[in-house]
N, C-alpha and C positions, 0 to 999 in steps of 0.2 A: 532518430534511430529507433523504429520501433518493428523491424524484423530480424532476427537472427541472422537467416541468408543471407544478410546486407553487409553483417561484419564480421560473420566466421565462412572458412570453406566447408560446406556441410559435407565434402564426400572425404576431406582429409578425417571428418570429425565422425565421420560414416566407418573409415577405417581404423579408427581409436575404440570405437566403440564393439566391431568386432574382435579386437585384440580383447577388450575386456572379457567380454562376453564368453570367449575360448578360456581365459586364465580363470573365471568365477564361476562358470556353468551357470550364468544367471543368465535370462532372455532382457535385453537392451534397446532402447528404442530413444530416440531425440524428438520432443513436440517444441509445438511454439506455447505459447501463450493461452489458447483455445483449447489447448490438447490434441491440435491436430497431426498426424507424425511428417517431420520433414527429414527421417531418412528410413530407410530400408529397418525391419527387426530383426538386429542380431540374434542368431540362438533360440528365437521363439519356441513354445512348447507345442508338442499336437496338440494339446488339451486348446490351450488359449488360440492357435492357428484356429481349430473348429468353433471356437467363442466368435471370434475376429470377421470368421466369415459369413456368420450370420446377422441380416442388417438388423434386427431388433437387437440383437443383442451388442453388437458393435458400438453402437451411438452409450450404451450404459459403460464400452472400455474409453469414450473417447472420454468422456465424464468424471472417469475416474482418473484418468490421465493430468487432462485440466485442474480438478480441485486438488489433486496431489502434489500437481505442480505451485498453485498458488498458495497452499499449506505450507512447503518448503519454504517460499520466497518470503511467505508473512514471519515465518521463525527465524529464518537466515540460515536454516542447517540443514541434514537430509530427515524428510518425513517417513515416515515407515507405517505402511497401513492396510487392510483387507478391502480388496476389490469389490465390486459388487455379486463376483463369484465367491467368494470367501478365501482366495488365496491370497499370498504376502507378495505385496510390491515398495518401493519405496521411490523418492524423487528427490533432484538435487536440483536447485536455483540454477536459472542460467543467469544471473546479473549482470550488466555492463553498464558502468556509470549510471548506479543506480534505475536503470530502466530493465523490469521483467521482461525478456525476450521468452521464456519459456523452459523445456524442464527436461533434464537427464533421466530418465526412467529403466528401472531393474527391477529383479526379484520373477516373478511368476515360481514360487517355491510355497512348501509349507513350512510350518516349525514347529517348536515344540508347544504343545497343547494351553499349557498355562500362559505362555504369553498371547498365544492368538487370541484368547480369551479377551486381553487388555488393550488390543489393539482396535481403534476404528473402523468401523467396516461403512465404504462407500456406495450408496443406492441399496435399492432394491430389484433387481429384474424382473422377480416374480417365476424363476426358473428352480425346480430343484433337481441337484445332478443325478439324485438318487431315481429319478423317475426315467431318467434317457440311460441306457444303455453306452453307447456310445461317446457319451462325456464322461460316464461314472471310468469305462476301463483307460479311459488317458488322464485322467483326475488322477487315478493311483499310482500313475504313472512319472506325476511329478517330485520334482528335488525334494527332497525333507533336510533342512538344513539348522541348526541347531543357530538359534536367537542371537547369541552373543557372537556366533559368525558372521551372519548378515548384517548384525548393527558392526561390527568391525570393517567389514567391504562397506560399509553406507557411507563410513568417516573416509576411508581409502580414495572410494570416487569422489566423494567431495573435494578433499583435500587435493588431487588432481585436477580436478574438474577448476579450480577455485587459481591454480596453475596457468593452466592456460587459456581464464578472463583475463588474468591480471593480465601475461603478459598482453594479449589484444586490446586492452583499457590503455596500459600503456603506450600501445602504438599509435591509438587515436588521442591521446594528452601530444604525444610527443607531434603526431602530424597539425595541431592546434597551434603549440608552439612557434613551428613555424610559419605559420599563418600570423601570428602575433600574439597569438589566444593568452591569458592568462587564469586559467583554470584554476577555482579552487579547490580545497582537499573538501572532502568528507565531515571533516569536524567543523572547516572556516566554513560551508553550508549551511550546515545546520547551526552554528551559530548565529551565522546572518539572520536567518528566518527566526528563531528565538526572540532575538532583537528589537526585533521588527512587531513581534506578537506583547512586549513587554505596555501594557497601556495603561497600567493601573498607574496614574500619577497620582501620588500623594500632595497634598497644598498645606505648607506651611503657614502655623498662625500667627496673625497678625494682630494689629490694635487697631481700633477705630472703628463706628458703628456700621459703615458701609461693607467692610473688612467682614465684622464676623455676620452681620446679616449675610452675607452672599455664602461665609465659612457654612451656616448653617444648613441653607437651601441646598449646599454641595452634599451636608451630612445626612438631607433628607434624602435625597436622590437615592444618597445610595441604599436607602430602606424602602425606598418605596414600593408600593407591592404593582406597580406597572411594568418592573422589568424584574430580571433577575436578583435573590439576595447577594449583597457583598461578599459574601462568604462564600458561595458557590459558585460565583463570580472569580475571582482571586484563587479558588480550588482548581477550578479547570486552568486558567494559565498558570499555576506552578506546574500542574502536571505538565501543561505543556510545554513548559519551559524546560523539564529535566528529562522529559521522553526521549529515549530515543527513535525518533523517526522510523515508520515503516516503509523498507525500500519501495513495496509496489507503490504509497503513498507518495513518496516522494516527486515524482513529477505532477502529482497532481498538484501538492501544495506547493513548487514552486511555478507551479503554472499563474496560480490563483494570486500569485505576488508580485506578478507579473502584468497580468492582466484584470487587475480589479477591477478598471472601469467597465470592463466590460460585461456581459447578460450572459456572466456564465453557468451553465446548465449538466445536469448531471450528467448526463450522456456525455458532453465534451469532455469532463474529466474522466470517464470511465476509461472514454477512448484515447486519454491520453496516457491511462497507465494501463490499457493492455489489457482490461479485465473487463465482463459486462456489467450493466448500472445496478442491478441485484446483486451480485459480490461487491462491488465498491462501497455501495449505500449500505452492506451490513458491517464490513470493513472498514469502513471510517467510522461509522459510530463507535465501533469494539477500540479503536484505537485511539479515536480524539476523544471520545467520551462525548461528545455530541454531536446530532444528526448534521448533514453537509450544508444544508437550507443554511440552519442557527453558524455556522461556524464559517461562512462564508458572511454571511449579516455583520458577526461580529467583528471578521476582518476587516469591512468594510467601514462599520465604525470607527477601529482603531487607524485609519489611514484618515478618516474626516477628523480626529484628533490629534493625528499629526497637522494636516493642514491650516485646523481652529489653531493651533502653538505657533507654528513654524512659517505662518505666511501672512498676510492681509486680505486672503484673498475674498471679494464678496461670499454669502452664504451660497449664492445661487449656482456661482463659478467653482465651488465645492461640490457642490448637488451634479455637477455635472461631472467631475472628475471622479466621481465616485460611481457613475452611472446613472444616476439619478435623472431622468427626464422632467421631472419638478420639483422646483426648493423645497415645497410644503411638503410632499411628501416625506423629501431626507427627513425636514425638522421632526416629522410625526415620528420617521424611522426612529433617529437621534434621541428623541426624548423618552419612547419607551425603552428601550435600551438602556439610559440615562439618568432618566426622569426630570431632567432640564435639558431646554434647548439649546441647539448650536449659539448662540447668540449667546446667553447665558452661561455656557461654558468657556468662550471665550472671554467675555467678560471677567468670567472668577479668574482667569489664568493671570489675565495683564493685571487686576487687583492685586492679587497676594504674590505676584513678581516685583511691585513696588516696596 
């Protein structure tokens, strides 16, 4: 699922949005993901129609379209922010099972002075209206709308807007069902993957001098200045353990939990939440708290320490379940990471299991 037109009717949704449009005196418009529009703009202003038709200028509203949309979907609510013209527009998530399909857009208004002030303004054009004629007398021309109105119609279309995903979320659970599907909710999701991230095992002490030699090499590891310290280590997965999940994120990292053995590459994840590899790559750092490289490495660690626990399997038959084209290299991976190798980790486990 990763177009809109695939699972809403965009001309019923064409006609919802000029009802709004008539009831708010706001200009409405439906993009996807890109910010590209996939319907007609309801109510548009002259001001922004002569913005619109110009191609320099055009490519800086698709821009604005796009990162407004992807600002909404990263918060989960409606964004509200100054265009690269310096007027007020705001964007509501289109979510569907967690997958960003793209973004409800409104406003082309002004408001009151003190808040424009605090609000974001997107791009630069490098145009000023003051200099054209012809933009300045339709500039004056638009809505002037008092702030706590339009944040009050942001919550309205949301709260709408949020209406009729669910019920289409719905329809696609309920046509699953009867395929067999057993879908989980939202929370048993991200618990799964939680779970799944939880790798810090602790090893209980034991007696005997093989016992705590090995107890020690585990306690050097984890200082050692070849990988990360313990503490920043165990930092990052609590967070990640109590985050709650960003939905454009989320098909990426259940992609990557999915597919670990495989050469996965930024661009594939970008492209599979919808977004380009420069918003994702700055996106997942702000979220996970580490770049995509390291936190893909680490997932993969932590699946080679399920397998060191939970199997017998040779190193080498790891090395490859992992993606790993050669053992030596896992082991080198493994041990910076670790600071003991796979061999040796397995080892401490069945030790201090007896």
């Amino acid at each position: 699922m990763n177009r809109l037109e695939d699972v809403i009717d965009l001309r019923k949704f064409g006609e919802f949005q000029d009802d709004m449009a008539q009831a708010t005196g706001l200009a409405i418009i439906t993009v996807d993901a890109k910010g590209q529009p996939l319907t007609h703009h309801s109510g548009c202003s002259d001001f922004c129609s002569m913005i619109r038709s110009n191609t320099h200028l055009s490519k800086y509203c698709q821009k604005c379209d796009s990162r407004g949309g992807l600002e909404a979907a990263r918060t989960g609510k409606p964004f509200i922010y100054r265009c690269h013209m310096g007027i007020v527009d705001l964007a509501v998530p289109i979510v569907i099972e967690n997958h960003y399909l793209g973004a409800f857009m409104a406003g082309q208004i002004l408001t009151d002075e003190d808040q424009l002030k605090k609000l974001e303004k997107f791009g630069f054009s490098g145009v000023d209206i003051n200099d054209h004629d012809k933009y300045l007398e339709t500039y004056h021309d638009l809505q002037l709308m008092p702030f706590n109105k339009f944040n009050a119609i942001a919550r309205m279309i949301h709260f709408m807007n949020n209406q009729i995903l669910n019920q289409k979320a719905n329809q696609i659970v309920g046509k699953d069902k009867k395929l067999g599907a057993k879908p989980l909710s939202r929370a048993e999701r991200i618990k799964s993957t939680n779970d799944r991230m939880r790798t810090d095992f602790r090893f209980r002490e034991s007696s005997g001098n093989s016992k705590v030699e090995m107890h020690k090499l585990l306690e050097n590891a984890d200082t050692s200045t070849k990988q990360q310290s313990a503490e920043s280590k165990n930092a990052y997965f609590s967070q990640s353990q109590t985050r709650t999940l960003n939905k454009i994120l989320e098909p990426a990292l259940t992609y990557i939990e999915k597919n670990y053995q495989e050469n996965i590459t930024l661009q594939k994840v970008a492209e599979v939440s919808n977004i380009s590899s420069y918003y994702f790559s700055r996106l997942f750092k702000k979220e996970m708290g580490v770049n995509f490289s390291i936190y893909l490495k680490q997932r993969k660690i932590a699946k080679g320490k399920e397998l060191l626990i939970q199997t017998s399997f040779p190193i080498e038959n790891i090395a490859t379940r992992l993606g790993y084209y050669e053992a030596g290299y896992f082991t080198k991976v493994f041990k910076q990471s670790e600071g003991i190798t796979p061999s040796e980790y397995r080892k401490g486990i069945r030790i201090n299991a007896l």
